[in-house]
C-alpha positions as CSV (number, residue, x, y, z in Angstrom):
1,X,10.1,65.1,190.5
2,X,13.8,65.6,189.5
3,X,15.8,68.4,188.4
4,X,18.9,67.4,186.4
5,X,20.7,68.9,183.8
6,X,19.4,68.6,179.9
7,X,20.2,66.2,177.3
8,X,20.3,66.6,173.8
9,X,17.2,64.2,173.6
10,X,15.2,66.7,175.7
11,X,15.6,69.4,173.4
12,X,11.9,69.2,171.7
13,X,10.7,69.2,175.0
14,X,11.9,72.1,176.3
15,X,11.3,74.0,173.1
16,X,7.5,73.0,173.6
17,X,7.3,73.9,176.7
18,X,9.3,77.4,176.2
19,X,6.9,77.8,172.8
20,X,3.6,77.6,175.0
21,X,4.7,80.1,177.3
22,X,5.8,82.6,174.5
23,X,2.8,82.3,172.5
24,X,1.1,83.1,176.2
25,X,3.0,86.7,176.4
26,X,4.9,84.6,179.2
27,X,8.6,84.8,178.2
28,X,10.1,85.5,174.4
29,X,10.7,82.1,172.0
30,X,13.7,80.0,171.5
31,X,14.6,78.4,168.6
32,X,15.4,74.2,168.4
33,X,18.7,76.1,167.0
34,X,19.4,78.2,169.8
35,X,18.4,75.2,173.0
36,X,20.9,72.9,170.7
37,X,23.2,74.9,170.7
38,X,22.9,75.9,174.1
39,X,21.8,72.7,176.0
40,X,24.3,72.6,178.2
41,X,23.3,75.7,180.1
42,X,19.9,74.0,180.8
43,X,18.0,72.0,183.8
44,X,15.1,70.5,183.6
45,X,12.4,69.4,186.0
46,X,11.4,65.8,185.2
47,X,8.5,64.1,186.0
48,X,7.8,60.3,185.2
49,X,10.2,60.9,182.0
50,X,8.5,63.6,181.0
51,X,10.3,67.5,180.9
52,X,7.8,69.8,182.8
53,X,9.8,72.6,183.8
54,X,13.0,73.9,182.3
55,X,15.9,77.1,183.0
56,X,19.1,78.0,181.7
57,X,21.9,80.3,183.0
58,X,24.1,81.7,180.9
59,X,27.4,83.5,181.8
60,X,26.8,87.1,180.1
61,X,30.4,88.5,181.6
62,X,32.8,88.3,184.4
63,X,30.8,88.1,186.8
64,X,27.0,88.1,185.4
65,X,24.7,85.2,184.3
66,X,21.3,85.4,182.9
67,X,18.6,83.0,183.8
68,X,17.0,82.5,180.5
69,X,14.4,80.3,179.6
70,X,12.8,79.8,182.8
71,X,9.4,77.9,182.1
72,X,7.2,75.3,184.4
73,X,4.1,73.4,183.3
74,X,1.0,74.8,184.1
75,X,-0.1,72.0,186.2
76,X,2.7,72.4,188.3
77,X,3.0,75.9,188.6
78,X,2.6,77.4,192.8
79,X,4.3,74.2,193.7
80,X,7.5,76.0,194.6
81,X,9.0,74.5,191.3
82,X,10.1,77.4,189.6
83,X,11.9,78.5,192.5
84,X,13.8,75.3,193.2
85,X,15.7,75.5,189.1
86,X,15.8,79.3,190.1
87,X,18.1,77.9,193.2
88,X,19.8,75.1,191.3
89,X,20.7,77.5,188.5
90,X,22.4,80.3,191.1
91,X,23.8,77.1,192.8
92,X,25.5,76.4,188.8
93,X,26.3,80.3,188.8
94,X,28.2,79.7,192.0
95,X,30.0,76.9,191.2
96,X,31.5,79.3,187.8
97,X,32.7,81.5,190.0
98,X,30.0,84.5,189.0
99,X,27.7,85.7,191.8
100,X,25.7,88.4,190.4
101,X,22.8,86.5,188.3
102,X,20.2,88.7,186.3
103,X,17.1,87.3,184.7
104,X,14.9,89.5,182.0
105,X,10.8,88.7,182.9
106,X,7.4,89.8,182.5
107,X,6.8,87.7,185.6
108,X,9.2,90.6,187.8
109,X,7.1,89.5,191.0
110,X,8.3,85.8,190.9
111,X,12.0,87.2,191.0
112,X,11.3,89.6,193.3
113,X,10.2,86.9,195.7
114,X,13.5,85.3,195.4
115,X,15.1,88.1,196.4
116,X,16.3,89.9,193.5
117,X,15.9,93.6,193.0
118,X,14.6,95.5,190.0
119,X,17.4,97.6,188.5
120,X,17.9,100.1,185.8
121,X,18.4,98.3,182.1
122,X,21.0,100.7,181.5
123,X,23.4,98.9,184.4
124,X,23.4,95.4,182.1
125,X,26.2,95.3,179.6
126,X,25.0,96.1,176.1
127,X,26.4,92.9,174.6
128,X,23.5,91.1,176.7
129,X,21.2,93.2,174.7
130,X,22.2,91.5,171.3
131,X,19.8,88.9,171.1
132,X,17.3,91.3,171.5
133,X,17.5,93.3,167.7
134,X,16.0,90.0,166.5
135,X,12.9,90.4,168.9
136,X,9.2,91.5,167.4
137,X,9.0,93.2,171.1
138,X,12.6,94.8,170.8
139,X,11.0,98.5,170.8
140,X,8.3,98.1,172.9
141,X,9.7,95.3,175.4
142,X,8.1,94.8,178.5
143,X,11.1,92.8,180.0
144,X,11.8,94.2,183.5
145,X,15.4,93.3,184.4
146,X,16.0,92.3,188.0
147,X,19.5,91.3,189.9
148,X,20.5,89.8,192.5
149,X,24.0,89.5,194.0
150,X,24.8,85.7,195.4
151,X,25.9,84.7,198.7
């Protein structure tokens, strides 16, 4: 297994692997436009050439990132996998000089293990909620947003 950062041949991948999880109630879809256009905010988890796992972290403000896009294989999932591009993308966070990262998830548990705290929706910037107008779940969104504040 390797975790590396995304190519431009990787994009189908990754937007299979993000589509099977949306159409599961997982996480919300991506569009090949939007990972394109955005492949250089993404890892991926590689395994004998083959994508498996993916995450992204995008710089929302000064000092905030989102981890967006956060998806592992079924077949590897409880494998601590998830976690490891949840550390790799903080690790990129770092690196930009932003050490609050927040991530939007129907999963909250799985960031809570990592250490990140549920917060009020009302604390995030409201240009991070522009994507969502586009959303089918946009008034009923079950997305619980959860922070935490880097070391």
């Amino acid at each position: 297994m390797n975790i590396r950062p995304a190519r431009v041949m990787d994009v189908k991948e990754i937007h299979k692997l993000v589509e099977y999880h949306a159409n599961n109630k997982e996480m919300l879809h991506r569009s090949l436009s939007a990972i394109y256009e955005n492949i250089q905010e993404f890892v991926v988890l590689e395994n004998e050439d083959k994508i498996v796992g993916c995450g992204a972290l995008y710089v929302s403000w000064e000092n905030l990132a989102e981890i967006k896009a956060l998806a592992v294989s079924d077949q590897y999932k409880g494998q601590g996998f998830g976690r490891k591009i949840v550390e790799i993308l903080q690790e990129n966070a770092k690196n930009l000089g932003v050490s609050r990262v927040f991530a939007l998830s129907f999963k909250p548990k799985f960031f809570i293990k990592l250490g990140y705290e549920i917060i009020p929706k009302e604390t995030l910037p409201h240009k991070i909620w522009s994507e969502c107008i586009n959303c089918h779940l946009f008034s009923e969104c079950g997305e619980v947003p959860l922070l935490i504040t880097l070391k």
